[in-house]
Backbone bond lengths (Angstrom), bond angles and torsions (degrees), N, CA, C in turn:
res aa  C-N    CA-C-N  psi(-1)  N-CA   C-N-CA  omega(-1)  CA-C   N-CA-C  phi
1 X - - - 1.457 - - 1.530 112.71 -
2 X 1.188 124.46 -32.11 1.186 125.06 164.86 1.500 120.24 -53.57
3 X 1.054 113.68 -63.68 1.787 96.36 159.25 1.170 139.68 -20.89
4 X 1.239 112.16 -58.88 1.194 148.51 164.43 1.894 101.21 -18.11
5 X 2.167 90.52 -73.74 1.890 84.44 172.23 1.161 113.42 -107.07
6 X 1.288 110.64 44.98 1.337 100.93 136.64 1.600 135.26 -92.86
7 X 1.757 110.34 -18.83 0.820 140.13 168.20 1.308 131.23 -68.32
8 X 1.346 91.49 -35.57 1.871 114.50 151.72 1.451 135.91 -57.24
9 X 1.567 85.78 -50.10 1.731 97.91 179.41 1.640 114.09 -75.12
10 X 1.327 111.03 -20.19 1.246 113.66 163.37 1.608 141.29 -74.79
11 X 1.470 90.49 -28.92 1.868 112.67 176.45 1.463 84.82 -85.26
12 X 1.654 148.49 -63.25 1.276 117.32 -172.22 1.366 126.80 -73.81
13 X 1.315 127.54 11.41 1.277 130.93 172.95 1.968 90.00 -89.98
14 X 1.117 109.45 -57.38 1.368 102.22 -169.64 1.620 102.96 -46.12
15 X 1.048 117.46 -79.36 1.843 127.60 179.28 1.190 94.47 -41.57
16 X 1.346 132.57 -27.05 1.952 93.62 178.45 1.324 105.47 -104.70
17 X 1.558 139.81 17.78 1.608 137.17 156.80 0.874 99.94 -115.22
18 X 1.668 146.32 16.89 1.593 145.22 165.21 1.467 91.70 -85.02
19 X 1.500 132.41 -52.85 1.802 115.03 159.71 1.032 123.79 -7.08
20 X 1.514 123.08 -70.68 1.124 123.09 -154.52 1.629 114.08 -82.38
21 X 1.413 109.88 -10.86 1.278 125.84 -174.58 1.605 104.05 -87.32
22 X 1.346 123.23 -36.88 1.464 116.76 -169.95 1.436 135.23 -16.37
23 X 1.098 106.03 -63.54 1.670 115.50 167.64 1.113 94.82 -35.42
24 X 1.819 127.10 -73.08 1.788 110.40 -140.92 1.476 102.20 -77.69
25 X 1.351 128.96 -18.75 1.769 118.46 -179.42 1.748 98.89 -108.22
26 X 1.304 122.88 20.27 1.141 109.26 159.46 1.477 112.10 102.45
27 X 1.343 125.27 136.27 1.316 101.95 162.09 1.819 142.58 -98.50
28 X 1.559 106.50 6.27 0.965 115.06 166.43 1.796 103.56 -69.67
29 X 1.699 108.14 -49.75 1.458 104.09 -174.74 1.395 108.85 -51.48
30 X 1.436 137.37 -43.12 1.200 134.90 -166.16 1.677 101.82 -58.05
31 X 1.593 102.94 -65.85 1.193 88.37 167.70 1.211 161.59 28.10
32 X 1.569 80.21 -96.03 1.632 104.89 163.75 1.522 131.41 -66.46
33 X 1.245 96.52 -65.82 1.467 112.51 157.03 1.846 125.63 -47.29
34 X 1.397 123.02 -14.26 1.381 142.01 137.67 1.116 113.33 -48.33
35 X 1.928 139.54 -42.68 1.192 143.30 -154.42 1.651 101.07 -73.19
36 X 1.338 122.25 -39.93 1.342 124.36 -175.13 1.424 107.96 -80.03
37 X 1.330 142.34 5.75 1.318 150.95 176.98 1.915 92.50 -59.30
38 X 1.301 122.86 -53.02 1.130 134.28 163.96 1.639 134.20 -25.45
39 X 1.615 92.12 -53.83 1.573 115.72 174.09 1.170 110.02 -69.39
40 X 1.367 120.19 -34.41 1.467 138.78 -175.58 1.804 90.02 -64.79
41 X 1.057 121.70 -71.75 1.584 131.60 -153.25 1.479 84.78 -45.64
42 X 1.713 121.72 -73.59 1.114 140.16 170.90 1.657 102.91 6.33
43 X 1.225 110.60 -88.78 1.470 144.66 -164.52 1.573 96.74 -44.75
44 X 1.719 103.93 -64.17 1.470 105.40 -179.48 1.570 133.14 -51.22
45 X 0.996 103.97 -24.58 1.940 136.21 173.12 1.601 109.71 -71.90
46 X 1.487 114.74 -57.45 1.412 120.50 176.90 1.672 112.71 -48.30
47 X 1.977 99.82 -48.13 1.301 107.21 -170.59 1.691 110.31 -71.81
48 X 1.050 125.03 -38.05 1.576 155.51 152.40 1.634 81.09 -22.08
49 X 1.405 121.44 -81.88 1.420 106.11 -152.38 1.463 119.20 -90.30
50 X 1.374 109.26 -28.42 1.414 126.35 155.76 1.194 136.46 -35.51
51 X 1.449 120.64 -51.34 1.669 126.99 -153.84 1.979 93.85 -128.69
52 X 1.001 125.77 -25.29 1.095 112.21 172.67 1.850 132.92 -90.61
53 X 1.454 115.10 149.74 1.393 101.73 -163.78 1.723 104.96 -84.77
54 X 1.189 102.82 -10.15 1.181 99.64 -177.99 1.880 122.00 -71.33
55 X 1.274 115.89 5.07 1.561 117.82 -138.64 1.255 87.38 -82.59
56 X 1.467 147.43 -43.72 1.347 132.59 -162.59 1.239 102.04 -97.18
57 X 1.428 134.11 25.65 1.295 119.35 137.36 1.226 143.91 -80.98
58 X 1.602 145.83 152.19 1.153 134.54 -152.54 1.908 113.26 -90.67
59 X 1.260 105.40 -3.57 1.803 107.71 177.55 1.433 93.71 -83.12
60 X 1.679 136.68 -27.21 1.316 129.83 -151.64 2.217 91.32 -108.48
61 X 1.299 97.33 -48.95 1.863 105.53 -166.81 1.429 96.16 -68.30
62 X 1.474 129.41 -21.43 1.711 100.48 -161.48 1.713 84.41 -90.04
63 X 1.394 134.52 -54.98 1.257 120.02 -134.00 2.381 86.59 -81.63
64 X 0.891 112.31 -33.46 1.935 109.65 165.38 1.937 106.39 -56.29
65 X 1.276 113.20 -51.71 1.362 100.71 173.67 2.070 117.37 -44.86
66 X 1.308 77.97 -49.99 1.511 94.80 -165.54 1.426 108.01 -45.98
67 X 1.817 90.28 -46.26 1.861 98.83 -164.20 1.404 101.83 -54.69
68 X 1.493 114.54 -48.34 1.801 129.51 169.60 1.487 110.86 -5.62
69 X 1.144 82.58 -76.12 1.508 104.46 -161.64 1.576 121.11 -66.40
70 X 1.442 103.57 -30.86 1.527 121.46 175.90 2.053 115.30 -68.40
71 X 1.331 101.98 -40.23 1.008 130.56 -173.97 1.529 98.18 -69.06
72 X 1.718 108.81 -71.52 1.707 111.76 -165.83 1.635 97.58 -71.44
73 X 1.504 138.85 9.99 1.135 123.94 145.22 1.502 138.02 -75.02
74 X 1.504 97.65 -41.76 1.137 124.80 156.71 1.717 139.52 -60.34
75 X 1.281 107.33 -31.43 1.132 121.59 142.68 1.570 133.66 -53.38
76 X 1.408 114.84 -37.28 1.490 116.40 -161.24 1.708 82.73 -100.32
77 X 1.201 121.21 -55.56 1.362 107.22 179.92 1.734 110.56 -46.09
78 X 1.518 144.56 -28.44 1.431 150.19 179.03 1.729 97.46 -65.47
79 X 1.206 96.40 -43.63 1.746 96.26 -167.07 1.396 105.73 -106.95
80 X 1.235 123.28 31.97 1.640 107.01 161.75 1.324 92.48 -131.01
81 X 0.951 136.72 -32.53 1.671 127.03 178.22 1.657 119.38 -70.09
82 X 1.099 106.26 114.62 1.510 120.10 -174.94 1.555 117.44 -28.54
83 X 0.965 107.68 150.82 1.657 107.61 -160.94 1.606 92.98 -111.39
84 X 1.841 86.98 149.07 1.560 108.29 -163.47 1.542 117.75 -91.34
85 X 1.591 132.13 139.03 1.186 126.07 -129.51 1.996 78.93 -106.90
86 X 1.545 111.25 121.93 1.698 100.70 173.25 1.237 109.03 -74.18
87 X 1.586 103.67 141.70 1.212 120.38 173.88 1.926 111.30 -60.42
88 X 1.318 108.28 143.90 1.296 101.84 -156.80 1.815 82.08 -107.49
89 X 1.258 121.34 -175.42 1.836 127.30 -166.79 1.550 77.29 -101.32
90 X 1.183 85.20 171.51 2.097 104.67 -161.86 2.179 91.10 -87.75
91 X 1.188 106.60 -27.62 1.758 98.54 166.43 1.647 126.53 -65.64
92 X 1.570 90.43 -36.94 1.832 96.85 169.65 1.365 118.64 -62.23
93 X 1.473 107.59 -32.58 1.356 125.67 -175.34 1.653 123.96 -69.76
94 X 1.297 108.87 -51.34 1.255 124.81 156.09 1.346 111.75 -48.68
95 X 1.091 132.47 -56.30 1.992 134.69 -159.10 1.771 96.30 -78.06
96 X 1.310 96.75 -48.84 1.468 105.20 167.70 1.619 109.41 -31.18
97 X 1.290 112.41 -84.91 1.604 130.76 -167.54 1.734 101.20 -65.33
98 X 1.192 114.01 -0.16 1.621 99.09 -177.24 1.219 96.68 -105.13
99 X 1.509 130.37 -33.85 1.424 134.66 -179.76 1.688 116.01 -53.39
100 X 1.602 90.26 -40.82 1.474 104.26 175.52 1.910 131.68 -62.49
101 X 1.680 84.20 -31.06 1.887 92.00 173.08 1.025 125.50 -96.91
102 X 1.866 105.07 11.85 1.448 112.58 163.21 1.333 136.33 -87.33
């Protein structure tokens, strides 16, 4: 289980200085590469309950349950609501619509 966050602590270090990077790799790429910020949490939670002795106590299990639950709400509400179409730059847009009246 320790692996586990270590593997964690590394994917959320990445996702939280991939912010500041957005512009230069894009922001669709961030995006994406944002989506595993999730897997990361995942990982950190397993190791959370896994590797520490403290886990079946109630100062450490209620406020990790909680996060659970807050999260897999929040999550399903991210992924069931239809996804938003990016605005494309007014040049994509143009080449776009000219390709089309050909």
């Amino acid at each position: 289980f320790t692996g586990l966050g270590v593997i964690a602590g590394y994917g959320m270090l990445l996702f939280g200085l991939s912010y500041y990077e957005r512009d230069a790799i894009g922001r669709v790429s961030w995006a994406k590469l944002h989506r595993f910020s999730l897997a990361a949490w995942v990982l950190a939670v397993t190791h959370t309950l896994g590797a520490g002795t403290d886990a079946a106590d109630g100062w450490l299990l209620i406020p990790v349950l909680a996060s659970i639950v807050l999260v897999g709400v929040l999550a399903r509400a991210r992924y069931k609501r239809p996804r938003a179409r990016v605005p494309q730059p007014a040049r994509a847009r143009s080449a776009a619509a000219a390709s089309r009246s050909m």
